[in-house]
Backbone as a printed PyTorch tensor [residue, N CA C, xyz], in Angstrom:
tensor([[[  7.0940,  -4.0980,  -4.6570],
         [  5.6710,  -4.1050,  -4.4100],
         [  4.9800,  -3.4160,  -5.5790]],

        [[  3.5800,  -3.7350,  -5.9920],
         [  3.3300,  -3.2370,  -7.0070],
         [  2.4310,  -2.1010,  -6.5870]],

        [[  1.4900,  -1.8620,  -7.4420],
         [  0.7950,  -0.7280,  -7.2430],
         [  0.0800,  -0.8750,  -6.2030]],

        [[  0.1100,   0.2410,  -5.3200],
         [ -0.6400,   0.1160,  -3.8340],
         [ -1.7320,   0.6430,  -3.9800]],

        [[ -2.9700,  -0.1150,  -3.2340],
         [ -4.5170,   0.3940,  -3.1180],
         [ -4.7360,   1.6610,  -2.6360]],

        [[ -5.8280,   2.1930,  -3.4830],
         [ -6.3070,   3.7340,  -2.1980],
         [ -8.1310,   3.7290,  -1.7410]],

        [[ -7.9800,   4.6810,  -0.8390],
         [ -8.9780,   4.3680,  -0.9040],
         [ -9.3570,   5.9010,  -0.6970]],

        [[-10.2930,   6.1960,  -1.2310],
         [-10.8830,   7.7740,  -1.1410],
         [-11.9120,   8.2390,  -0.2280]],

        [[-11.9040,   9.6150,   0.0810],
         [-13.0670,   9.7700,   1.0770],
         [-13.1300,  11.7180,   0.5920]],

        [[-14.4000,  11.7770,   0.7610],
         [-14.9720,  13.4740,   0.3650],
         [-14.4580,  14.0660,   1.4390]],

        [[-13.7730,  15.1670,   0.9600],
         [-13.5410,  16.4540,   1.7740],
         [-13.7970,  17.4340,   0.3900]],

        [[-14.0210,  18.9070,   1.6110],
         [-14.1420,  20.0760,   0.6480],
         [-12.7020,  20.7720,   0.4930]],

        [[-12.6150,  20.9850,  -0.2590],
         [-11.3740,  21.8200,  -1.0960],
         [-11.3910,  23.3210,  -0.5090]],

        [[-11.2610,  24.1610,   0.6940],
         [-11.9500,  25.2370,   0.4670],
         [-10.6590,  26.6440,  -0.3830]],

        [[-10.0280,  25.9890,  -0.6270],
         [ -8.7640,  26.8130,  -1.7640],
         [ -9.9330,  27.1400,  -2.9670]],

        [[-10.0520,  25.5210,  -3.2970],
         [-10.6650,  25.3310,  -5.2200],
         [-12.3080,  25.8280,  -4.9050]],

        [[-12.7730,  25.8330,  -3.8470],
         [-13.8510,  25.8180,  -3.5050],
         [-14.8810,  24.4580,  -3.9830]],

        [[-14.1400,  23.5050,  -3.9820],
         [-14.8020,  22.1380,  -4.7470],
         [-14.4870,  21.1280,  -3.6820]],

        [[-14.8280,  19.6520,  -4.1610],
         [-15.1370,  18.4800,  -3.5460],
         [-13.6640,  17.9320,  -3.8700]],

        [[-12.8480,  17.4080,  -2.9000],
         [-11.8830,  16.8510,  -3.1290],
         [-11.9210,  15.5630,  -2.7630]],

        [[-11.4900,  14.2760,  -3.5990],
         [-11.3570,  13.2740,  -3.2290],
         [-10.4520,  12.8960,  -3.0380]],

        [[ -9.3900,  12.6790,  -0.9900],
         [ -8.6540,  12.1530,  -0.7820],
         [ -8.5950,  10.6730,  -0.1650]],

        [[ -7.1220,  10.4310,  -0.1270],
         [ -7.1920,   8.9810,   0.0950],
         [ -6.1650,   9.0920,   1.3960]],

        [[ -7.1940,   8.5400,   2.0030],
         [ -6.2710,   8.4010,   3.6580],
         [ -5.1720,   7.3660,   3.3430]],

        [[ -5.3700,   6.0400,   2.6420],
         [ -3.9470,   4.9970,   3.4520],
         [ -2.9270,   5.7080,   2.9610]],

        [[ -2.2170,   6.5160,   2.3330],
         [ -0.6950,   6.7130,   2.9690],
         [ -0.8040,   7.2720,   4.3320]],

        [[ -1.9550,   7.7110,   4.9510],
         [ -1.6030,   8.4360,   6.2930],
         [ -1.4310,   7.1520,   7.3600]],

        [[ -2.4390,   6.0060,   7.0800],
         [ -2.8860,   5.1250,   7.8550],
         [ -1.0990,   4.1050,   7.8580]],

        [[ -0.4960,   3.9110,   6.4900],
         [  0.4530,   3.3460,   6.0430],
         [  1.0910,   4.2990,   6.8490]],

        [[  1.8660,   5.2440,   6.8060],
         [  2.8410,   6.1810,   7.3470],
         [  3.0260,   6.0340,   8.5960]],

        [[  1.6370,   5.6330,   9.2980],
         [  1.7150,   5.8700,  10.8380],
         [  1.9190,   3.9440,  11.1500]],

        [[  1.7750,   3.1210,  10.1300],
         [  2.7730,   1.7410,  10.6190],
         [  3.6190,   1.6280,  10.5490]],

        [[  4.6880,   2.3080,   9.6510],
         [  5.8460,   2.2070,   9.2210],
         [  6.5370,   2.9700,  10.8550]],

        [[  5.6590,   3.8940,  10.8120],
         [  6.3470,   4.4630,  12.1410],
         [  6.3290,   3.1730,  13.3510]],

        [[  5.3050,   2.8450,  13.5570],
         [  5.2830,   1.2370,  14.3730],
         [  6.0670,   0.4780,  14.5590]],

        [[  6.3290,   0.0650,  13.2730],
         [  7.2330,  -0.8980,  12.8770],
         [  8.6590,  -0.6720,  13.2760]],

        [[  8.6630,   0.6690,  12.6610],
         [ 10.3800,   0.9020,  13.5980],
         [ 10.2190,   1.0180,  14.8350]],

        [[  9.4520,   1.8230,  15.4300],
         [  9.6090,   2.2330,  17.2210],
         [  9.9910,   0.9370,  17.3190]],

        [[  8.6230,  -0.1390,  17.3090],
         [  8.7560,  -1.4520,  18.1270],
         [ 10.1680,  -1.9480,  17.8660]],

        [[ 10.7510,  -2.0480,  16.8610],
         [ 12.6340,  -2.2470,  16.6480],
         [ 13.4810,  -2.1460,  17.2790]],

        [[ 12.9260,  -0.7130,  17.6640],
         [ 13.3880,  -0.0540,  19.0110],
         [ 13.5310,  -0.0370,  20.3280]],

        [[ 12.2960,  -0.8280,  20.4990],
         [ 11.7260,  -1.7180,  21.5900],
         [ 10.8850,  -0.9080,  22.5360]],

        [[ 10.3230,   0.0240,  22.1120],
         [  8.8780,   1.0880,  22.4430],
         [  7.7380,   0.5940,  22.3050]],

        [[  7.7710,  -1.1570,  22.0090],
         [  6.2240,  -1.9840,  21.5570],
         [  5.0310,  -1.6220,  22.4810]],

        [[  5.0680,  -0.9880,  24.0840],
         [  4.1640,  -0.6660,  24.3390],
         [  3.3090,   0.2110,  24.2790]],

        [[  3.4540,   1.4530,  23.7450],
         [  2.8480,   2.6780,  22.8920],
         [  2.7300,   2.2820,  21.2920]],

        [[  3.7630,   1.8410,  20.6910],
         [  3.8660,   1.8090,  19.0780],
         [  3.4850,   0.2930,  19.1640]],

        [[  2.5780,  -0.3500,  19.8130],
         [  2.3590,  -1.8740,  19.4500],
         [  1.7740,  -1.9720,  17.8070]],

        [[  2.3320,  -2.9350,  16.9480],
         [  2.0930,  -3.2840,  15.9890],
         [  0.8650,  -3.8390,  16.0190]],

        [[ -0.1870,  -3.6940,  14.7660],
         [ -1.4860,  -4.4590,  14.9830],
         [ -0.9900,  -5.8160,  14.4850]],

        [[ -1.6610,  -7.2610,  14.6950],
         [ -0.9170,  -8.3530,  14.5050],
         [ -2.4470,  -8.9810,  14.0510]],

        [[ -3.0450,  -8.7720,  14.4540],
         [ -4.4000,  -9.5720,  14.0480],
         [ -5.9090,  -8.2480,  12.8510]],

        [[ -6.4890,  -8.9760,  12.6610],
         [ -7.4170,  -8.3090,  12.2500],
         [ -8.1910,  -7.4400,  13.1200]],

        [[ -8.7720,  -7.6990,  13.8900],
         [ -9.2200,  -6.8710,  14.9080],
         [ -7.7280,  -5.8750,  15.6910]],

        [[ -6.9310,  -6.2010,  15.7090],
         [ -6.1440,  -4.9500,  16.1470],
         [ -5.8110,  -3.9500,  15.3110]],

        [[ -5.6780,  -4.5660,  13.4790],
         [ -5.8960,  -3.5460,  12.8000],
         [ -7.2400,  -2.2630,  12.3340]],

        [[ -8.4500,  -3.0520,  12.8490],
         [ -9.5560,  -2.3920,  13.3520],
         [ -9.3750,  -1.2220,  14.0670]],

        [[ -8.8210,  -1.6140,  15.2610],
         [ -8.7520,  -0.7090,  16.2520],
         [ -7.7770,   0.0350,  15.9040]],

        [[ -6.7960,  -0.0450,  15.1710],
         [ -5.3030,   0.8030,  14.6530],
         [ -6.0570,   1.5620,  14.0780]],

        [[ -6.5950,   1.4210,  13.1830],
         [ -7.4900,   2.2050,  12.1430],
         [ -8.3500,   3.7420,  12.5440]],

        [[ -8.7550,   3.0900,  13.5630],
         [ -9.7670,   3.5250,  14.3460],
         [ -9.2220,   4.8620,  14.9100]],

        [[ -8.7330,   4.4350,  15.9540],
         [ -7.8800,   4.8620,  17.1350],
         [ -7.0800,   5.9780,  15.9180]],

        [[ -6.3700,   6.0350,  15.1110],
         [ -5.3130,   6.8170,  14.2470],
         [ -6.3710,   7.6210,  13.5590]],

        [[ -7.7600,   7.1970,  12.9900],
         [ -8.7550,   8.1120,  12.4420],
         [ -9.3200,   8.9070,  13.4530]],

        [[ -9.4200,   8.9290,  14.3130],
         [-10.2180,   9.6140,  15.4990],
         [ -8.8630,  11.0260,  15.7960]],

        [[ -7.5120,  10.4950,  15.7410],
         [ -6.5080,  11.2300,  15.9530],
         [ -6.4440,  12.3170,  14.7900]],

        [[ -6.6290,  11.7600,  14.0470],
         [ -6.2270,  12.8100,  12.6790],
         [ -7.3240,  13.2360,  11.8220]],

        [[ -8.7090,  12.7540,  12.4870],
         [ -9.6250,  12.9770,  11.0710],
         [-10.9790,  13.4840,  11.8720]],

        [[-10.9690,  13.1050,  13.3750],
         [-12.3530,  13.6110,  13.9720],
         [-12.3890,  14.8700,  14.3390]],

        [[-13.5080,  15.4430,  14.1800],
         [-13.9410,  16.9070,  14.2700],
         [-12.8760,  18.0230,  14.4190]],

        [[-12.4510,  18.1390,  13.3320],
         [-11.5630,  19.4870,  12.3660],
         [-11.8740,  19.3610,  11.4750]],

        [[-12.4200,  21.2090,  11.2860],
         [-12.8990,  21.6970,  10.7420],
         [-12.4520,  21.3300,   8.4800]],

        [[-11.2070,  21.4220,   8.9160],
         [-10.7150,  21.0400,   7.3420],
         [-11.2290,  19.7950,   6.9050]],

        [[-11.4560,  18.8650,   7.9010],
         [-11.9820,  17.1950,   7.0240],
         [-13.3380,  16.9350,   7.4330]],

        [[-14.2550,  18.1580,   7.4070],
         [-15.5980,  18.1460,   7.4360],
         [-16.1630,  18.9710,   6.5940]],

        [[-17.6390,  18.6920,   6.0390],
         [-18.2570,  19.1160,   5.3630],
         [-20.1210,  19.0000,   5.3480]],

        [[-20.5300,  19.7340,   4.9080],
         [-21.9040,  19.6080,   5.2380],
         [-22.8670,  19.1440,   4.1530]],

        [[-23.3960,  17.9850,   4.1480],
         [-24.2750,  17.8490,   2.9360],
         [-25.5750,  17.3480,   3.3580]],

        [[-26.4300,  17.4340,   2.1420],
         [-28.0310,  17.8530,   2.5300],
         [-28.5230,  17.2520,   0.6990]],

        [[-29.5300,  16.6700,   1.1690],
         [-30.2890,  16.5700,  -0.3320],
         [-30.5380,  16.8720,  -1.1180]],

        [[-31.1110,  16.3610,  -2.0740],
         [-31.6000,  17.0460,  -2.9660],
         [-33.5070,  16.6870,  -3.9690]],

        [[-33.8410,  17.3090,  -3.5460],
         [-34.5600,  18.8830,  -3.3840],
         [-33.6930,  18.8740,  -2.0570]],

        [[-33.4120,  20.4980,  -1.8600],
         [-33.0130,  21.3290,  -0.5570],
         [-33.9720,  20.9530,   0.1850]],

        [[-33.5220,  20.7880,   1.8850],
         [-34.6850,  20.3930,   3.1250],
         [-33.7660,  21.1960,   3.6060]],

        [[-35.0790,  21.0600,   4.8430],
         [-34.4290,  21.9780,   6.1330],
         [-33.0430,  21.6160,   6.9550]],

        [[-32.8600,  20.1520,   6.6480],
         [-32.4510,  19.8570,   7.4790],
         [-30.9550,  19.1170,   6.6940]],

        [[-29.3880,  20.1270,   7.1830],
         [-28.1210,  19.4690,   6.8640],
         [-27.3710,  18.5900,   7.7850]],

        [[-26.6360,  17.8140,   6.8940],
         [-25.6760,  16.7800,   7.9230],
         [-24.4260,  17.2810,   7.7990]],

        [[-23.9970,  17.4550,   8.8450],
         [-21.6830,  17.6770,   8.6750],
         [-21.3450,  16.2600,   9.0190]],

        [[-20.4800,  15.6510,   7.7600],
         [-20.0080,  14.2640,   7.6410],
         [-18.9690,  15.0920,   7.9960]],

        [[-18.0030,  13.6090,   8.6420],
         [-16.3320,  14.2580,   8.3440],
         [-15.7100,  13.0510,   8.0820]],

        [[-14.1280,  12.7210,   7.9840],
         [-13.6320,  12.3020,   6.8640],
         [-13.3100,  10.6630,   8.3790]],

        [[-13.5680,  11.1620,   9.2000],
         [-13.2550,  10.2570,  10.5170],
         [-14.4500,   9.1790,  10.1680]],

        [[-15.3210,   9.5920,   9.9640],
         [-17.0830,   9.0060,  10.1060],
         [-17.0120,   8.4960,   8.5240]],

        [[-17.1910,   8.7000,   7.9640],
         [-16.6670,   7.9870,   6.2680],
         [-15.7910,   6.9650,   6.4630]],

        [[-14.7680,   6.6530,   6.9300],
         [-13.5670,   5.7820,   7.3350],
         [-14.3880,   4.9410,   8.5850]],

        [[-15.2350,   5.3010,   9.5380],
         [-15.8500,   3.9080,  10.1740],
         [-16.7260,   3.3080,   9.3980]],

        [[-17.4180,   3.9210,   8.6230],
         [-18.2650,   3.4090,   7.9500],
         [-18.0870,   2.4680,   6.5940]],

        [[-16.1640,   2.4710,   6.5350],
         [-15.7400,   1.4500,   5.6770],
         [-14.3520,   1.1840,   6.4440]],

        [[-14.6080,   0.5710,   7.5680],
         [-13.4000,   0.2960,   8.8200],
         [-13.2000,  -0.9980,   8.5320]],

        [[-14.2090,  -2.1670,   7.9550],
         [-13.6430,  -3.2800,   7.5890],
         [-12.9630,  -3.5430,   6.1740]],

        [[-13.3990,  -2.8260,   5.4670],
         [-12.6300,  -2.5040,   4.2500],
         [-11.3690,  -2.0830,   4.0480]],

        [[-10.8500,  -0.9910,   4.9820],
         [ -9.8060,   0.0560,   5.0010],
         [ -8.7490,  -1.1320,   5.6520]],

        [[ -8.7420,  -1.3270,   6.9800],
         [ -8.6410,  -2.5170,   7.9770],
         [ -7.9240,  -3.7350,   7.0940]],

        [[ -8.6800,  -4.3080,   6.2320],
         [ -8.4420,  -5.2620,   5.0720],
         [ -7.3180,  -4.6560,   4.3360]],

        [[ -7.7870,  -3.8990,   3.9430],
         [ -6.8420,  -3.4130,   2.8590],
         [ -5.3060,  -2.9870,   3.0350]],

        [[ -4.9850,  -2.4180,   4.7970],
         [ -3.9050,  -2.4200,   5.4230],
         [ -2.9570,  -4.0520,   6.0340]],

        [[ -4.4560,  -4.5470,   6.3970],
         [ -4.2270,  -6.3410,   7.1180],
         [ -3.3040,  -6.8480,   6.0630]],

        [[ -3.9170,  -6.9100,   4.7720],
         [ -3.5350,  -7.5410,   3.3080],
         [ -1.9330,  -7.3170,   3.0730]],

        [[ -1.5690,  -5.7740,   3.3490],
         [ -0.6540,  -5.0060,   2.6910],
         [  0.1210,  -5.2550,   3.8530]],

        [[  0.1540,  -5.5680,   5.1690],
         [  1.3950,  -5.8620,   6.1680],
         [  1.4400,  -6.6490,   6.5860]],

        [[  0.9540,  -8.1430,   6.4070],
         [  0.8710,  -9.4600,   6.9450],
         [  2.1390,  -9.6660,   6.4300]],

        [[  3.0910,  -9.0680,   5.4940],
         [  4.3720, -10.1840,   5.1370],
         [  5.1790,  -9.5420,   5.9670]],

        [[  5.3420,  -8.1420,   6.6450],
         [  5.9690,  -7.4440,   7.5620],
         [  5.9710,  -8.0200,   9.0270]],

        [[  4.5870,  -8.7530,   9.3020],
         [  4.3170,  -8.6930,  10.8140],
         [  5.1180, -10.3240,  10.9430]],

        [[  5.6910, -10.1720,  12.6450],
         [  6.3080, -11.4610,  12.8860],
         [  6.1570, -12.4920,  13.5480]],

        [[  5.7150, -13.4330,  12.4780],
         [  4.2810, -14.1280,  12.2510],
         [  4.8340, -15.5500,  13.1500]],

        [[  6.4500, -15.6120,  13.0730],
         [  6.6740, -16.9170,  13.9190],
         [  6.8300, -16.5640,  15.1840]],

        [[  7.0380, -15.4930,  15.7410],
         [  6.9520, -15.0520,  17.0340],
         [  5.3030, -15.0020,  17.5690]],

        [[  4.4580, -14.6150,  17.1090],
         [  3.0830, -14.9790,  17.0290],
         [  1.9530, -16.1600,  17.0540]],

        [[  2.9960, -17.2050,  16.0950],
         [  2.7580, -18.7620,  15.9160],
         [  3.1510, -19.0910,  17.6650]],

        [[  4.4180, -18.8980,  18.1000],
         [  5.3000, -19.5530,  19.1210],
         [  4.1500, -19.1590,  20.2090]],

        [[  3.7590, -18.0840,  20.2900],
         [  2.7620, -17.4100,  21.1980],
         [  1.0950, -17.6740,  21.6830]],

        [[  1.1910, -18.7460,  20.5900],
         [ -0.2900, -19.4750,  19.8600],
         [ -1.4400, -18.8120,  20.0730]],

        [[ -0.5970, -17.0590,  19.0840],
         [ -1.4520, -15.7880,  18.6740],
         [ -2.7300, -16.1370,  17.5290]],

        [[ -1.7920, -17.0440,  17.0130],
         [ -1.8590, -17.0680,  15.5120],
         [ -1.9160, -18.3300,  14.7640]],

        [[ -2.5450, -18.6900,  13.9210],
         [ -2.2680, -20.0900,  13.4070],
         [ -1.5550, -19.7270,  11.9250]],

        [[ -0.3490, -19.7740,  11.3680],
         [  0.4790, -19.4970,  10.5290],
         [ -0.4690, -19.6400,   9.2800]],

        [[ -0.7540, -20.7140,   8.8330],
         [ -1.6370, -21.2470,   8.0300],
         [ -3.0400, -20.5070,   7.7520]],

        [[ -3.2970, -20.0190,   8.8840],
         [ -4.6840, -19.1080,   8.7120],
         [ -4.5940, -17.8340,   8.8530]],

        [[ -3.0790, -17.2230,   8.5680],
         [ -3.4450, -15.9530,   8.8310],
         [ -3.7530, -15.2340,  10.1770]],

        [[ -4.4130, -15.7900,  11.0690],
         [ -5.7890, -15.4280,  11.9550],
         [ -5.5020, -16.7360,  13.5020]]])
């Protein structure tokens, strides 16, 4: 496989005291690979593999809310400029919905040759030909 996509999202550094730009998909990747085996295993009803676009939506989702919503480390507060009264706390969960079809894509893209696409066809999940 060649070079794998990232995708970045602002958090604060509070070590460096600076803006760090990390990239969630190895976390998002890490937690399919885990999928992929359970279901092997035959645990498909907790570790269900996403198989369609919209289930990778919701994979996305569902795994960002787990690991990225409101803690304190993947939030941060920003505010304009000129200074106003008034600040926002983004966090790294809310950045990631706000590019959920992007991220989503970018995982869909990267495990469609993994997912098992004639068991899916047989199921008439899926139309082989379309992906979808």
């Amino acid at each position: 496989m060649g070079k794998k996509a990232k995708f970045h999202v602002l958090t604060w550094d509070f070590n460096r005291d600076e803006i760090e730009h990390y990239d969630v998909l190895p976390y998002f990747r890490d937690r399919l690979e885990e999928r992929i085996e359970k279901n092997k295993e035959g645990n498909d009803e907790y570790f269900k593999v996403p198989k369609s676009f919209d289930e990778f939506k919701k994979f996305v989702e569902d795994e960002s809310l787990y690991k990225f919503w409101s803690r304190c480390e993947y939030e941060m507060i920003v505010h304009g400029w000129p200074v106003r009264k008034n600040d926002y706390k983004i966090d790294v969960h809310e950045q990631i919905k706000m590019n959920l079809d992007v991220i989503s894509g970018i995982l869909f893209d990267e495990y469609w040759d993994k997912i098992d696409k004639e068991a899916l066809n047989d199921m008439h999940l899926i139309d082989i030909k379309n992906k979808e």
